[in-house]
N, CA, C and O of each residue as an XYZ file, in Angstrom:
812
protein
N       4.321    -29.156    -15.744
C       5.342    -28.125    -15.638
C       4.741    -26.729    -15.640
O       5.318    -25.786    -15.097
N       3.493    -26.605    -16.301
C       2.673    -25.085    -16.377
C       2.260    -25.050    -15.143
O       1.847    -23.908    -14.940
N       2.119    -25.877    -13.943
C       2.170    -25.489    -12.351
C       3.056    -25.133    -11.741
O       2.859    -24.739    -10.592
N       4.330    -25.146    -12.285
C       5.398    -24.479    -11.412
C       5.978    -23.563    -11.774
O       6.168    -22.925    -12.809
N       6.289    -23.566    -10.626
C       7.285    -21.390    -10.862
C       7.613    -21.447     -9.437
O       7.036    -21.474     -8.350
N       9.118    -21.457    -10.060
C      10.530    -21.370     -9.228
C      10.148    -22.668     -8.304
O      10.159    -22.515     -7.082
N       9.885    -23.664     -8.740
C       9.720    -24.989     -7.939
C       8.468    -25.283     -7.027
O       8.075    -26.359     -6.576
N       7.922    -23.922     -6.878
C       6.507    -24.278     -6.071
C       4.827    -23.969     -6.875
O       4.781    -23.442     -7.986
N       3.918    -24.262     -6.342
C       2.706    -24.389     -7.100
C       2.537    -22.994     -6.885
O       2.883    -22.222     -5.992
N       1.598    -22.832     -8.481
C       1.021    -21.241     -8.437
C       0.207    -20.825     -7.558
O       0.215    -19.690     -7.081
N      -0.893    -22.106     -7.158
C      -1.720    -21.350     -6.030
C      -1.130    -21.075     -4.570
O      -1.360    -20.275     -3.662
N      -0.351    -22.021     -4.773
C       0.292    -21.881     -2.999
C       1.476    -20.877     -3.192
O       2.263    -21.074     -2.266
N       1.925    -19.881     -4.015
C       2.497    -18.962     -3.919
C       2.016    -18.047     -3.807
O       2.352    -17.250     -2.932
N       0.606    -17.723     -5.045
C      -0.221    -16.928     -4.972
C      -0.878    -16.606     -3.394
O      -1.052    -15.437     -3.050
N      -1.215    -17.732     -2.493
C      -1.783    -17.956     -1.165
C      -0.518    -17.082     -0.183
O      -0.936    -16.219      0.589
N       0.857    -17.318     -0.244
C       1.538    -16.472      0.314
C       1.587    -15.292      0.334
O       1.554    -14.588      1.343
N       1.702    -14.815     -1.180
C       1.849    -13.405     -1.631
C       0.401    -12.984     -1.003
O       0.557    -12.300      0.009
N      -0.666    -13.164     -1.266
C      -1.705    -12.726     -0.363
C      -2.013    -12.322      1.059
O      -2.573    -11.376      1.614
N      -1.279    -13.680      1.486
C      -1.223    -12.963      2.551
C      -0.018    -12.301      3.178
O      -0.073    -12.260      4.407
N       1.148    -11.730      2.575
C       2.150    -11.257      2.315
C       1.037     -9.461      2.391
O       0.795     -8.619      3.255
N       0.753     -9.634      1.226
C       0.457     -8.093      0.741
C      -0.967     -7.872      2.602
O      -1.273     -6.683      2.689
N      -1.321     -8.322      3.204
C      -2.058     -8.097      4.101
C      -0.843     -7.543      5.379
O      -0.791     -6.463      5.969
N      -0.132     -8.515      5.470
C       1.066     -8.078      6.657
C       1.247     -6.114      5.957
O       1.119     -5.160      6.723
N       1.493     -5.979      4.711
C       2.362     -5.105      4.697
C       1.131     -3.685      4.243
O       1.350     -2.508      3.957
N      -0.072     -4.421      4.345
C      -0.714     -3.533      4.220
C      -1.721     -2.914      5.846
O      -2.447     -1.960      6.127
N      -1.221     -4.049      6.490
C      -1.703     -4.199      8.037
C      -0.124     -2.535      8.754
O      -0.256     -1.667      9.616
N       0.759     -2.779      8.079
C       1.754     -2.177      8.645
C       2.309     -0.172      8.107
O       2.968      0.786      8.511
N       1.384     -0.653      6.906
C       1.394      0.839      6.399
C       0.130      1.683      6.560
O       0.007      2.908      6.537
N      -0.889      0.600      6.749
C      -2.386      1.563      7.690
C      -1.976      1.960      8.619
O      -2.293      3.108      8.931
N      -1.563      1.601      9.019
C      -1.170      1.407     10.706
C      -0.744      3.137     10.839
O      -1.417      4.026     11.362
N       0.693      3.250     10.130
C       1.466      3.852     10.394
C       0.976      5.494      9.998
O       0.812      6.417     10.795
N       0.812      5.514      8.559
C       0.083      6.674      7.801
C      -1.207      6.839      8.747
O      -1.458      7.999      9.073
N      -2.113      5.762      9.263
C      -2.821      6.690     10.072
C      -3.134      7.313     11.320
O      -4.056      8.079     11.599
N      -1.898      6.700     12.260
C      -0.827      7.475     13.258
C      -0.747      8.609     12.700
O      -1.454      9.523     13.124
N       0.041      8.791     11.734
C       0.895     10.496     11.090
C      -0.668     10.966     10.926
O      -0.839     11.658     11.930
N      -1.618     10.957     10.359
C      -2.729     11.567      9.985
C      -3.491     12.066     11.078
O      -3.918     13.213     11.207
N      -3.637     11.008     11.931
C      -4.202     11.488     13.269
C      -3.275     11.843     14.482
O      -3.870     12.027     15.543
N      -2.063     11.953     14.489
C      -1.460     12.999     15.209
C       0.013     13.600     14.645
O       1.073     13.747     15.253
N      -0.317     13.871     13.333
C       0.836     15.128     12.929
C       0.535     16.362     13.600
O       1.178     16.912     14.494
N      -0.829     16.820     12.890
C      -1.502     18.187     13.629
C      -1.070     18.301     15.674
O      -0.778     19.236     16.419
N      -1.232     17.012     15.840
C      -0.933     17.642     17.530
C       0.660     17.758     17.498
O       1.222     18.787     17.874
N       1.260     16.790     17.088
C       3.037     16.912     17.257
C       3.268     18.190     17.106
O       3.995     18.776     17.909
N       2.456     19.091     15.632
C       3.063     20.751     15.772
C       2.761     21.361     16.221
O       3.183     22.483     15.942
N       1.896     21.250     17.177
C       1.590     22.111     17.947
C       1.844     21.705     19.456
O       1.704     22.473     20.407
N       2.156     20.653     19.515
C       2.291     20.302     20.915
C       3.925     20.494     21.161
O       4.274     21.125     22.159
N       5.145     19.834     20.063
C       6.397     19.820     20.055
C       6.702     21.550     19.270
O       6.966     21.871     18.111
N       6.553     22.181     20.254
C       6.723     23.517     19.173
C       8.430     23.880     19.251
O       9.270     23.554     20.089
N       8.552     24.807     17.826
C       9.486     25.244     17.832
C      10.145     26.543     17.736
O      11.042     26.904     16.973
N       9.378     27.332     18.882
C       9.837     28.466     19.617
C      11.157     28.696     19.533
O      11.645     29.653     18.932
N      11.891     27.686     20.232
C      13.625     27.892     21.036
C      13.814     27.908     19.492
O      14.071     29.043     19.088
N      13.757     26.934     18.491
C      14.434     26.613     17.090
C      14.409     28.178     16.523
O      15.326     28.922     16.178
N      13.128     28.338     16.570
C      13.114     29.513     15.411
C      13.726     31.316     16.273
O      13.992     32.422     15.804
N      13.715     30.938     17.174
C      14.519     32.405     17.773
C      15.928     32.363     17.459
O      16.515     33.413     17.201
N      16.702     30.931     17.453
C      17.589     30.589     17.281
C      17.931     31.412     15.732
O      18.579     32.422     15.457
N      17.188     30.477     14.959
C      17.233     30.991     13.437
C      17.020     32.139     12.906
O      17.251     32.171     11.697
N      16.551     33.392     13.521
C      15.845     34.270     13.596
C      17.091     35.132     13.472
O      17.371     35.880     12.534
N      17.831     34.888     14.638
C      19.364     35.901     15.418
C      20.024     35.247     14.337
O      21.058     35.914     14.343
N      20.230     34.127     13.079
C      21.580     33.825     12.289
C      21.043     34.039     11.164
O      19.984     33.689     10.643
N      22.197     34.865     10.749
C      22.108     35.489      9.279
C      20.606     36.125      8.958
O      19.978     35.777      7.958
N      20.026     37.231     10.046
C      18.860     37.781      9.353
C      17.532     36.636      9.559
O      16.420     36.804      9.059
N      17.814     35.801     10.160
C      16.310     34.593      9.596
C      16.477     33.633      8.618
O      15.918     32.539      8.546
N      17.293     34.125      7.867
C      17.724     32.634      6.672
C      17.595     31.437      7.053
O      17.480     30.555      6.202
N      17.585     31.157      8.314
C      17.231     29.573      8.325
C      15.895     29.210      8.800
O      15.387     29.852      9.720
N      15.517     28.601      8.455
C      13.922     28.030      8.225
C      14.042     27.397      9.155
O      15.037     26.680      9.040
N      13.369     27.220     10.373
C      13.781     25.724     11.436
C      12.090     25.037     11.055
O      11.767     23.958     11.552
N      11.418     25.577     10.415
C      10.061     24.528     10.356
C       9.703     24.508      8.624
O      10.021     25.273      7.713
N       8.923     23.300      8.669
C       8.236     23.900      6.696
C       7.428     24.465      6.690
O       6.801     24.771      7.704
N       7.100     24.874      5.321
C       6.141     26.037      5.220
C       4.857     25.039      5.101
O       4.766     23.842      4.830
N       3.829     26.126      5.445
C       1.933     25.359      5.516
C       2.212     24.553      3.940
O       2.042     23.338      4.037
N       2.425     24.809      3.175
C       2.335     23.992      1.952
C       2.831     22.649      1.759
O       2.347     21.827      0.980
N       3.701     22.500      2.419
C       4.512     20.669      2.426
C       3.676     20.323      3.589
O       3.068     19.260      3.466
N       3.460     21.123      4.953
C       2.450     20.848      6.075
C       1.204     20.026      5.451
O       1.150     18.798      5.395
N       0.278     20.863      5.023
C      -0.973     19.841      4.952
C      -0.723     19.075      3.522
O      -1.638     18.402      3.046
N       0.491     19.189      2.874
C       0.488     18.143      1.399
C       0.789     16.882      2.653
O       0.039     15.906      2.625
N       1.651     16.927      3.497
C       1.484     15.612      4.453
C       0.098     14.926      4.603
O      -0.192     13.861      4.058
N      -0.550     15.498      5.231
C      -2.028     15.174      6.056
C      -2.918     15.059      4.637
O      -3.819     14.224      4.713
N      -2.820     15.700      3.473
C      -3.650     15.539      2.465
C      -2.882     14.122      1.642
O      -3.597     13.268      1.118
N      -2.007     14.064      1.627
C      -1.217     12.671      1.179
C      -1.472     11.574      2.121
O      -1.708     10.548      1.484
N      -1.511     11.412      3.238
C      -1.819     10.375      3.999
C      -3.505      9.953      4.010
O      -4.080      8.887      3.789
N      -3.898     11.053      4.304
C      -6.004     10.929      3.774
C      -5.373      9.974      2.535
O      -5.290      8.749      2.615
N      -5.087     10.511      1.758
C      -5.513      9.667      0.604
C      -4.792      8.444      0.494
O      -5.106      7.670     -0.410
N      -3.609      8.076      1.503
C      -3.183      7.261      1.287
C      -4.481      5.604      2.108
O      -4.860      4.488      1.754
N      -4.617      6.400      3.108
C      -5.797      5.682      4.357
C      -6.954      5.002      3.413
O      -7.345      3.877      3.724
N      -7.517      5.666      2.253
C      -8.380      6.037      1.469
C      -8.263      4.997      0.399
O      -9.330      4.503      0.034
N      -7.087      4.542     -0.213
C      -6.552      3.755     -1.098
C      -5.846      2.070     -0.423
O      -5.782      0.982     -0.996
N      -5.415      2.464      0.957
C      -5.231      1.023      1.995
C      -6.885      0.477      2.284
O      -6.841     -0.581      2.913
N      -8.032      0.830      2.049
C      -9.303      0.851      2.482
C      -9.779      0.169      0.767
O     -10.630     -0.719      0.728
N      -9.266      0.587     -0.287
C      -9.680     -0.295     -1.679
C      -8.901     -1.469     -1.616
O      -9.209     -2.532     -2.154
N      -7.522     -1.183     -0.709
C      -6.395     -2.641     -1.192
C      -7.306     -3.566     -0.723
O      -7.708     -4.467     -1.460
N      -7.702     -3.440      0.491
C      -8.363     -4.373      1.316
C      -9.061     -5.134      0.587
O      -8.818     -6.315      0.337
N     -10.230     -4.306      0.099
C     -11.064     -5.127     -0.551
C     -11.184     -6.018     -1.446
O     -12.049     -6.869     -1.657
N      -9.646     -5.571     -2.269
C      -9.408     -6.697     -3.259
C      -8.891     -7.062     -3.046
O      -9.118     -7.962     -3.853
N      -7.924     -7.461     -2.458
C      -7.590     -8.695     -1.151
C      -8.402     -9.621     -1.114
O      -8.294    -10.688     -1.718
N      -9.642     -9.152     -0.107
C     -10.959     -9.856     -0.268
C     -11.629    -10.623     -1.201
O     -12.113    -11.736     -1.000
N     -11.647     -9.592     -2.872
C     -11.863    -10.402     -3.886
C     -10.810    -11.331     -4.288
O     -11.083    -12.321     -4.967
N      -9.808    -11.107     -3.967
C      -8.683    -12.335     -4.451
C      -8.982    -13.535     -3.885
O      -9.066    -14.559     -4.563
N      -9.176    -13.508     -2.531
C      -9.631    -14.593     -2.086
C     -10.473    -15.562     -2.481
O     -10.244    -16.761     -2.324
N     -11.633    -15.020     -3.090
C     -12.747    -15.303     -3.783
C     -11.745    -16.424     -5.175
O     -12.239    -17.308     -5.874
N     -10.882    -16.139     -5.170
C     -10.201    -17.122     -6.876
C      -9.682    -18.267     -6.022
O      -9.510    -19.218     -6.785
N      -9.380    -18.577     -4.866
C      -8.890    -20.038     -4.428
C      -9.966    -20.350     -4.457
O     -10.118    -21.534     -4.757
N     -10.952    -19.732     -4.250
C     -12.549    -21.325     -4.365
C     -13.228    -21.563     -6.131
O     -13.668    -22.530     -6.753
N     -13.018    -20.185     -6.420
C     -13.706    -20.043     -7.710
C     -12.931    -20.042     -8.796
O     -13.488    -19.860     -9.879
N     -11.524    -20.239     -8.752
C     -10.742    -20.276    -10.008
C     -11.197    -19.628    -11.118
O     -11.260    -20.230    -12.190
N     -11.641    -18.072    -10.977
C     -12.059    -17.101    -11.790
C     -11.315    -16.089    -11.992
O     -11.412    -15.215    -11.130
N     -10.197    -15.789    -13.310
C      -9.181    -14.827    -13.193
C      -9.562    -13.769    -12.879
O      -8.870    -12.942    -12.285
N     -11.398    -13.526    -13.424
C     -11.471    -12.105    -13.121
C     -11.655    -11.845    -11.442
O     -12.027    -10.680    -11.307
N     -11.568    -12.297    -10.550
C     -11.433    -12.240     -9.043
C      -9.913    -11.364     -8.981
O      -9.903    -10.362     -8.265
N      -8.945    -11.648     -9.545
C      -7.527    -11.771     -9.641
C      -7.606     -9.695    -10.258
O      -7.390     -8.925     -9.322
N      -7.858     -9.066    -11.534
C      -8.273     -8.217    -11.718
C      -8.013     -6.999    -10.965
O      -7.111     -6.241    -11.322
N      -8.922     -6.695     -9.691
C      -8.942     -5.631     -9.126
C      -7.498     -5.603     -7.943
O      -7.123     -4.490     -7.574
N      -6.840     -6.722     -7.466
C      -5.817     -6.880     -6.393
C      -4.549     -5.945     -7.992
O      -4.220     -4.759     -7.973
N      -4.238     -6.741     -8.858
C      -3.693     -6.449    -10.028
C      -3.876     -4.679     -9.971
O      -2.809     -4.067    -10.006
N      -4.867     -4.028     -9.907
C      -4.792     -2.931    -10.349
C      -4.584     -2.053     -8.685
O      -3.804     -1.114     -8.526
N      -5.083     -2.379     -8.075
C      -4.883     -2.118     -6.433
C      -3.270     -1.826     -6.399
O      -2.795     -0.701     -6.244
N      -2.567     -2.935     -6.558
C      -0.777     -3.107     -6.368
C      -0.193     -1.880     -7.945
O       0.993     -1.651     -8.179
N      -0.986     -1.487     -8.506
C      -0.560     -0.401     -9.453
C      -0.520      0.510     -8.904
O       0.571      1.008     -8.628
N      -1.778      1.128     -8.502
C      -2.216      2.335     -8.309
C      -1.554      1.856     -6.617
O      -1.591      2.751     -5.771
N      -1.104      0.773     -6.283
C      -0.172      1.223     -5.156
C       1.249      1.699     -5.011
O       1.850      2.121     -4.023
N       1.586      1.540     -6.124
C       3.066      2.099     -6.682
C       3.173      3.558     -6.615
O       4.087      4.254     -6.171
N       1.991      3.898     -7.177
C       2.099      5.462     -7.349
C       1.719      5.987     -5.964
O       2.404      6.914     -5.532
N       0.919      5.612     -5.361
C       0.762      5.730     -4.133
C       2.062      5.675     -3.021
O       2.175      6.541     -2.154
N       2.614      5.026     -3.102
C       3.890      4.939     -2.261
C       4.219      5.990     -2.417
O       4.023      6.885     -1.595
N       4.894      6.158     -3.688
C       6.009      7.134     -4.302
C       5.304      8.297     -3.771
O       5.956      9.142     -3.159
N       3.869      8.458     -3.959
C       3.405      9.588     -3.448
C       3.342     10.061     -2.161
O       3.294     11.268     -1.925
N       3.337      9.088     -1.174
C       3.687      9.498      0.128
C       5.255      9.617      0.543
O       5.608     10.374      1.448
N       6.174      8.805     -0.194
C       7.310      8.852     -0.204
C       7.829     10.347     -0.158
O       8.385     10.995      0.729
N       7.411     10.666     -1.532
C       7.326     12.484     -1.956
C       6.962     13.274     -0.547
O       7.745     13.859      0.200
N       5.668     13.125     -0.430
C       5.602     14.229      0.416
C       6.520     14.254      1.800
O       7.305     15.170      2.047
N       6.319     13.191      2.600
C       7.082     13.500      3.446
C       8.659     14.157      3.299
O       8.972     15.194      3.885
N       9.626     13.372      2.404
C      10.391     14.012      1.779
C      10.825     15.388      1.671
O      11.868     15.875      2.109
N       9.513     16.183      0.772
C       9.238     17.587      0.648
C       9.151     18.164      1.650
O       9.605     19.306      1.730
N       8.353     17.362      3.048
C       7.952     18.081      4.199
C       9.759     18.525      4.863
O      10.167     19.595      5.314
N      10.367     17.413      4.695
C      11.756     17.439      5.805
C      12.782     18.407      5.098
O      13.452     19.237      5.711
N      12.827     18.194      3.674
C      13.617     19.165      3.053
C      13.260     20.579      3.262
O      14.117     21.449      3.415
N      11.962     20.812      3.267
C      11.714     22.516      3.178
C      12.057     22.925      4.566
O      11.665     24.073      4.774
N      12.696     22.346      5.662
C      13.479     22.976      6.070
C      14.795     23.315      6.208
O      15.567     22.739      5.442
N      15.300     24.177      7.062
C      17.136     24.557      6.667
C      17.600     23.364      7.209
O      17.188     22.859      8.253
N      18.907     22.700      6.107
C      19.896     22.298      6.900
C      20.000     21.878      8.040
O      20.205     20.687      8.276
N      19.879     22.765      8.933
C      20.844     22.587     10.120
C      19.685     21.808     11.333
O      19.856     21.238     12.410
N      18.313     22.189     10.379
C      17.778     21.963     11.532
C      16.525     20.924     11.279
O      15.570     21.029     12.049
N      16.480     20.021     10.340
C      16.198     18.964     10.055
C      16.173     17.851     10.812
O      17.249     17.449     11.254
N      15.168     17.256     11.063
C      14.642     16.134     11.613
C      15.232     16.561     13.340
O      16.061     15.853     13.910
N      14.667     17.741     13.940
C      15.148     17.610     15.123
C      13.867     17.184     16.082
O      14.288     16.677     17.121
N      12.696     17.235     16.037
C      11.799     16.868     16.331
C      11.412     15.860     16.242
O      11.958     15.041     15.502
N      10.206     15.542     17.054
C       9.424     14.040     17.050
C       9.172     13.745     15.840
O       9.692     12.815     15.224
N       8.199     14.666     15.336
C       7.138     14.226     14.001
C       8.077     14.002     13.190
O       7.832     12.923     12.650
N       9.236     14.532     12.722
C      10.421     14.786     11.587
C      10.730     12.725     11.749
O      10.447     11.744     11.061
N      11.294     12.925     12.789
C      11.822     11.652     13.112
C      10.597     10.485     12.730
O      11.006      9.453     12.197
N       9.532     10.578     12.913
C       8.668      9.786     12.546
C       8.636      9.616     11.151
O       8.933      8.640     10.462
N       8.212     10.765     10.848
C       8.476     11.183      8.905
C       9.420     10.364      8.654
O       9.130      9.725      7.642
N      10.362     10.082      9.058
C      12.046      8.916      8.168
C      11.132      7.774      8.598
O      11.163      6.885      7.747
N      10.656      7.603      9.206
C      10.835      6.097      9.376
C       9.363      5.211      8.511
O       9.192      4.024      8.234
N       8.512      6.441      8.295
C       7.606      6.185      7.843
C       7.984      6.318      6.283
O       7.580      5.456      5.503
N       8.792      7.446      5.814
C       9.679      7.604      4.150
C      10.200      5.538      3.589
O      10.061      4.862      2.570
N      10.820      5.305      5.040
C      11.679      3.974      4.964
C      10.682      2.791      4.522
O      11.047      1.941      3.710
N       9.301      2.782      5.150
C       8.072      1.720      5.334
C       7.536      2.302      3.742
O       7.689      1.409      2.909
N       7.082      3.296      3.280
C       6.623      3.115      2.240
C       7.566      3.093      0.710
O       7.223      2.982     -0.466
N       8.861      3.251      1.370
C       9.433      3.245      0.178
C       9.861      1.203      0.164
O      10.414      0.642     -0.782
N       9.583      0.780      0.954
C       9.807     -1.131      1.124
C       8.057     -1.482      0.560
O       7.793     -2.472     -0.122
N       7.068     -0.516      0.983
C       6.267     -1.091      0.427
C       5.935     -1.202     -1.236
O       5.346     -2.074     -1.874
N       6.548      0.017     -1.637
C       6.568      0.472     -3.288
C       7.475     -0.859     -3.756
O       7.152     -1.487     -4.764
N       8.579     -1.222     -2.984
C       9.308     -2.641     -3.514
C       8.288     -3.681     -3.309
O       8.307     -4.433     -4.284
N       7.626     -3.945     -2.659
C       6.813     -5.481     -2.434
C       5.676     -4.764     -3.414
O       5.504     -5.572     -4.328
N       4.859     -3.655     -3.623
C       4.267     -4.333     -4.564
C       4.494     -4.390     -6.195
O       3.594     -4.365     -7.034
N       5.645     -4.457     -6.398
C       6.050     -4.376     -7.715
C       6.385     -6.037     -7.671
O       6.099     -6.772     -8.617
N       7.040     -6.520     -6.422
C       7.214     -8.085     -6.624
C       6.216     -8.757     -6.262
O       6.466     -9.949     -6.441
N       4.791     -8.535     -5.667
C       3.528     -8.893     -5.651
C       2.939     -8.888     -6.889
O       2.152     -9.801     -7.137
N       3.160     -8.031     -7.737
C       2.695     -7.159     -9.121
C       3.180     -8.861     -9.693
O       2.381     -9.723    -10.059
N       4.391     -8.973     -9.646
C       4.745    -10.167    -10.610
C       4.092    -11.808    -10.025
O       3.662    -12.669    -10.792
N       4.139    -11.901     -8.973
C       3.511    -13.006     -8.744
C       1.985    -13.407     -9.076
O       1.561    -14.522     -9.379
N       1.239    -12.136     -8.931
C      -0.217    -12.060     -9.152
C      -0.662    -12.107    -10.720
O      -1.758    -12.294    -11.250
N       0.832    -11.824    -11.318
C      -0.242    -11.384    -13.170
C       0.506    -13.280    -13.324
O      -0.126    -14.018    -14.080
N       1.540    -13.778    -12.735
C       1.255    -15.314    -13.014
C       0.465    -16.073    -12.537
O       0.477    -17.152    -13.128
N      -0.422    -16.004    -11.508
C      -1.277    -16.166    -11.048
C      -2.428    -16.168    -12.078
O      -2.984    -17.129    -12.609
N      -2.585    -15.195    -12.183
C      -3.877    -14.421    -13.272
C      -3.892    -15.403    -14.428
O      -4.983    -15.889    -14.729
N      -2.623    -15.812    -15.230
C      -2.086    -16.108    -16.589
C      -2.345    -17.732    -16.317
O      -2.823    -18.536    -17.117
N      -1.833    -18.010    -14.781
C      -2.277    -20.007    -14.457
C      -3.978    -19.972    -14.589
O      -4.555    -20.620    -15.462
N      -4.806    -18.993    -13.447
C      -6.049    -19.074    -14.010
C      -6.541    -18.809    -15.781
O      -7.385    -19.390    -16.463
N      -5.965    -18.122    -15.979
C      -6.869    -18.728    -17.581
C      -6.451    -19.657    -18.438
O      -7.067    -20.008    -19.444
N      -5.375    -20.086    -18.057
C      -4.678    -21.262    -18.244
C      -5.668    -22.623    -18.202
O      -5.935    -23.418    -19.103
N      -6.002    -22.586    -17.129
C      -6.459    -23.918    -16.337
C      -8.529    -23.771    -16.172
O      -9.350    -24.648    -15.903
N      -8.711    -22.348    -16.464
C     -10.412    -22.288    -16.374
C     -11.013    -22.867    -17.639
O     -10.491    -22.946    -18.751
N     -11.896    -23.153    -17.352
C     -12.916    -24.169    -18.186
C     -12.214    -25.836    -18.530
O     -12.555    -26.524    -19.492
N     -11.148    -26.246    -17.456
C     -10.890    -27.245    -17.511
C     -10.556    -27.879    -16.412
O     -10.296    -29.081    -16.468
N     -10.508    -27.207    -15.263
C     -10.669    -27.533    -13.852
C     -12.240    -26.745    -13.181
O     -12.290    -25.705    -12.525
N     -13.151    -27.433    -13.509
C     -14.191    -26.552    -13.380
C     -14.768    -27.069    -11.643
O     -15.073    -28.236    -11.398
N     -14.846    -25.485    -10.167
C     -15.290    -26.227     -9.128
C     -16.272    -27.267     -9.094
O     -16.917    -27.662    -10.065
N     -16.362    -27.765     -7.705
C     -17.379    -28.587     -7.679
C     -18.826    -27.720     -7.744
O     -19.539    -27.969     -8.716
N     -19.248    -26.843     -6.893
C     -20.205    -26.375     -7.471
C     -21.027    -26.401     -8.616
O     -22.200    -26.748     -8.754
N     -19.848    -25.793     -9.736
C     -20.852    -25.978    -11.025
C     -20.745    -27.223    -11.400
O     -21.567    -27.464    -12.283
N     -20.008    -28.248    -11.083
C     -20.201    -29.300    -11.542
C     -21.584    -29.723    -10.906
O     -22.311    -30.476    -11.554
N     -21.918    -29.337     -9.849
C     -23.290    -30.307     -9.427
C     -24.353    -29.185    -10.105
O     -25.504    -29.612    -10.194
N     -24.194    -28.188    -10.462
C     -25.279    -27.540    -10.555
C     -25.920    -27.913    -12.326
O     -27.047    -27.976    -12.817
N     -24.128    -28.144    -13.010
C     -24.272    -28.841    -14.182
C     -25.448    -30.229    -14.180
O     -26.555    -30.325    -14.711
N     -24.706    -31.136    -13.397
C     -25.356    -32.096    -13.201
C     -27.033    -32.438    -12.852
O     -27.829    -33.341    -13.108
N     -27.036    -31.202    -12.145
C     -28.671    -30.716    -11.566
C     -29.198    -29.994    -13.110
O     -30.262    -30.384    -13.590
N     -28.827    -29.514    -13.434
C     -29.642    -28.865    -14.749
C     -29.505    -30.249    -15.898
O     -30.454    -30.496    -16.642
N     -28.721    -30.766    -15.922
C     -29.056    -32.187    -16.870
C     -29.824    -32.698    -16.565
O     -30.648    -32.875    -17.463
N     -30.200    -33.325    -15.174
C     -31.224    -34.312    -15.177
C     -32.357    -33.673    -15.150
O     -33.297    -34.432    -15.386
N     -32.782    -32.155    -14.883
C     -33.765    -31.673    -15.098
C     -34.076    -31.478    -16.517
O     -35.288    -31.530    -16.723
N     -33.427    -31.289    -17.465
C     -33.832    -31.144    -18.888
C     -33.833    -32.858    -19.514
O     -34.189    -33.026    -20.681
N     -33.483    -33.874    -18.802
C     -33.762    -35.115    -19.456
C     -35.614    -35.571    -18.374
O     -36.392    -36.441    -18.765
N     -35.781    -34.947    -17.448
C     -36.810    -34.906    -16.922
C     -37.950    -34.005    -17.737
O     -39.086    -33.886    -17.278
């Protein structure tokens, strides 16, 4: 019964969620480093001349039709770092993998802290873009390409901040079956290597 959870085996859930967290980490590289490598051209290429003459003639200028440089590069400096932190998930990904052959919790460890520090990470790109669309007026919000991209990319990391909080839970049972079950399901490996160091010390 300490193998199941919610009716299926820990490793073969754990094996989903793995490769679960790859789809969704295949889909938020992706995207953040689109915005990173062409926000800078969208503003300058989609300019907003007509917008801001517009805004200019109502009420004095009061309306903002673009954000200010400060939510601007908190974008491009939030996505670097987001590119930056999809580039560690990976790797422990990688090491997770390493626990279906080696049934070693500490493999399990760094994916665990990866899906943390991916929480805050979301939220943090969540934020900025956010900040970017609000600091402008009202009226003239999301009329552009990049804006429009910005929502849809707000939408992808705020689904990813949900999966890894329910990755978060599958992986620390995961973690909890490996030390559960280590030093009593021991691979074959060390079993032969066991076996090889016995007959050498009865030799």
């Amino acid at each position: 019964m300490t193998d199941r959870i919610c009716g299926c085996n820990v490793v073969t859930a754990a094996g989903v969620v793995t490769s679960l967290q790859l789809v969704v980490l295949a889909l938020t590289l992706s995207s953040t480093g689109l915005v990173l490598d062409r926000y800078h051209f969208w503003e300058t290429t989609y300019s907003r001349t007509t917008i801001n003459a517009t805004a200019q003639t109502i009420n004095n200028g009061s309306l903002r039709a673009e954000p200010s440089v400060w939510s601007l590069t908190w974008v491009e400096l939030g996505m670097a770092w987001y590119v930056g932190f999809g580039s560690f998930w990976l790797f422990t990904i990688l090491i997770l993998a390493l626990s279906f052959k080696y049934y070693r919790p500490v493999f399990v460890v760094p994916n665990f802290t990866a899906l943390l520090v991916g929480c805050i990470m979301n939220l943090i790109g969540f934020g900025v873009f956010l900040a970017s669309v609000l600091d402008v007026s009202k009226d003239y919000r999301v009329k552009e390409y990049e804006d429009v991209m910005a929502v849809y990319i707000m939408g992808l990391l705020l689904f990813a901040f949900l999966c890894c909080i329910f990755f978060m839970i599958f992986i620390s049972k995961y973690h909890s079956f490996l030390r559960m079950r280590y030093g009593h399901q021991v691979p074959k490996f060390v079993q032969s290597r066991a076996r090889t160091g016995y007959h050498d010390e009865a030799y």
